[in-house]
Legacy VTK file of the C-alpha trace (Angstrom):
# vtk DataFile Version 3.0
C-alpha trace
ASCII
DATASET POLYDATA
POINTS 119 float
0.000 0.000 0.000
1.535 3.193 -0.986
1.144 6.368 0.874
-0.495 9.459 -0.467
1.197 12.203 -1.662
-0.092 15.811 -0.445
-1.822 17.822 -3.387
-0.105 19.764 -5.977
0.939 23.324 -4.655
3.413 25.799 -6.538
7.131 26.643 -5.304
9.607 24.191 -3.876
8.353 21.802 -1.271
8.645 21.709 2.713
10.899 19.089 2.211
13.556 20.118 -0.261
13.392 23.611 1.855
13.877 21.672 4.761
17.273 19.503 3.231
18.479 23.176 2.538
17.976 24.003 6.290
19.464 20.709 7.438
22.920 21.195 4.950
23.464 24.564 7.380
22.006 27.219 4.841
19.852 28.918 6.904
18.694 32.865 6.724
15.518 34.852 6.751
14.417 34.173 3.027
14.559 30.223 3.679
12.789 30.621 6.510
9.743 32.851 4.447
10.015 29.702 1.724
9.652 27.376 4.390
6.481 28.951 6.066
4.807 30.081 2.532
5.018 26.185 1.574
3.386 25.164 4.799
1.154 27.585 4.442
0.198 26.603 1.424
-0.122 22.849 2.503
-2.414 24.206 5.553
0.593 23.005 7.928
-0.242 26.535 10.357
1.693 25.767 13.772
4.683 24.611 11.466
4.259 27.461 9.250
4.026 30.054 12.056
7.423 28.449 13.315
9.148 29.533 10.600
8.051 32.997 9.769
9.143 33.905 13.325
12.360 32.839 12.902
12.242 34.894 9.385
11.671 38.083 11.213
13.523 37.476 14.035
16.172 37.114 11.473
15.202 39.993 9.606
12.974 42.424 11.769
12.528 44.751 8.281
11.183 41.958 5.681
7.621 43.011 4.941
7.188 40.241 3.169
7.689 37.716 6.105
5.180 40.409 8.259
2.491 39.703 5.623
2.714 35.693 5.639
2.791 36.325 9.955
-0.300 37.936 10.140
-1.642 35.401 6.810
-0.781 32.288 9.082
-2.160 33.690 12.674
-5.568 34.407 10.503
-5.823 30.714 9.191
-5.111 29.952 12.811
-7.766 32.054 14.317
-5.529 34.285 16.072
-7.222 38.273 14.832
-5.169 39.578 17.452
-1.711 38.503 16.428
-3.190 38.973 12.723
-3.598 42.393 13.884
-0.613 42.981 15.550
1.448 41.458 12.682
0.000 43.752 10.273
0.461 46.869 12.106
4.274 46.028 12.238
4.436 45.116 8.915
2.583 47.957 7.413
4.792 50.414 9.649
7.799 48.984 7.846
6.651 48.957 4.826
5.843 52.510 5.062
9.241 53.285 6.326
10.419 51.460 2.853
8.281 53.123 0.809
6.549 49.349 -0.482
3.137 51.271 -1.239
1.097 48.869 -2.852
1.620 46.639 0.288
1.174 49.638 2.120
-2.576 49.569 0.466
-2.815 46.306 1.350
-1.935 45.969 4.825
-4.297 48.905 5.243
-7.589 46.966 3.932
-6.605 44.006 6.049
-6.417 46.279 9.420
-9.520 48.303 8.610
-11.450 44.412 7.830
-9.770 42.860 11.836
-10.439 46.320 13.705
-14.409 46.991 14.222
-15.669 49.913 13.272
-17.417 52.232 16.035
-21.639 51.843 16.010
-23.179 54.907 15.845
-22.788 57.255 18.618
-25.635 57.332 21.072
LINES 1 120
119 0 1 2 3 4 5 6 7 8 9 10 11 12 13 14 15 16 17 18 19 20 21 22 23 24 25 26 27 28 29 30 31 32 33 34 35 36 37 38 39 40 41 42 43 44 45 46 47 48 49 50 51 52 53 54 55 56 57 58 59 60 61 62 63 64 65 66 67 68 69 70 71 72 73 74 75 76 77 78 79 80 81 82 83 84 85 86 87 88 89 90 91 92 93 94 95 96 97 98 99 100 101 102 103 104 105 106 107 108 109 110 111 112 113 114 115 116 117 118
């Protein structure tokens, strides 16, 4: 009986990324690929793993801020969704990255509630 294989998903998989970790390469943009591909595979806790270690590599990669807040949303988590968004969207500002700038901005105004009506 052979096992199954996970459905198709673009980009390199967890796997080869993971050799690449294994063989000593290891740096904030390996750690993004990592988390993207479990991400994609729906792998969240792994995922989340590996995006912190991205930004705790590299504190300024927007990128990486995105996927953080992407992968505490599949998990449930609005708040760090929230809180991940606001950092990244700071730095991007700072870097001038303005269409994720837009972005980020439509994904805070959708987690924060808006105020009812005054009474």
């Amino acid at each position: 009986m052979t096992t199954p294989t996970p459905p198709s998903v673009p980009g390199p998989s967890p796997e080869a990324l993971e050799r690449m970790l294994a063989s000593g390469r290891d740096g904030a943009l390996l750690r993004m690929s990592l988390a993207l591909a479990y991400h994609r595979r729906e792998e969240e806790q792994t995922a989340l793993m590996h995006v912190e270690k991205a930004l705790a590599l590299d504190p300024e990669f927007t990128a990486a801020g995105r996927l953080h807040g992407l992968i505490a949303l599949a998990l449930g988590d609005n708040a760090m969704a929230e809180a991940a968004f606001a950092k990244a969207l700071e730095v991007a500002q700072r870097h001038g990255e303005l269409q994720l700038v837009k972005e980020l901005t439509v994904r805070l105004k959708r987690l924060r509630p808006t105020p009812g009506p005054a009474k």
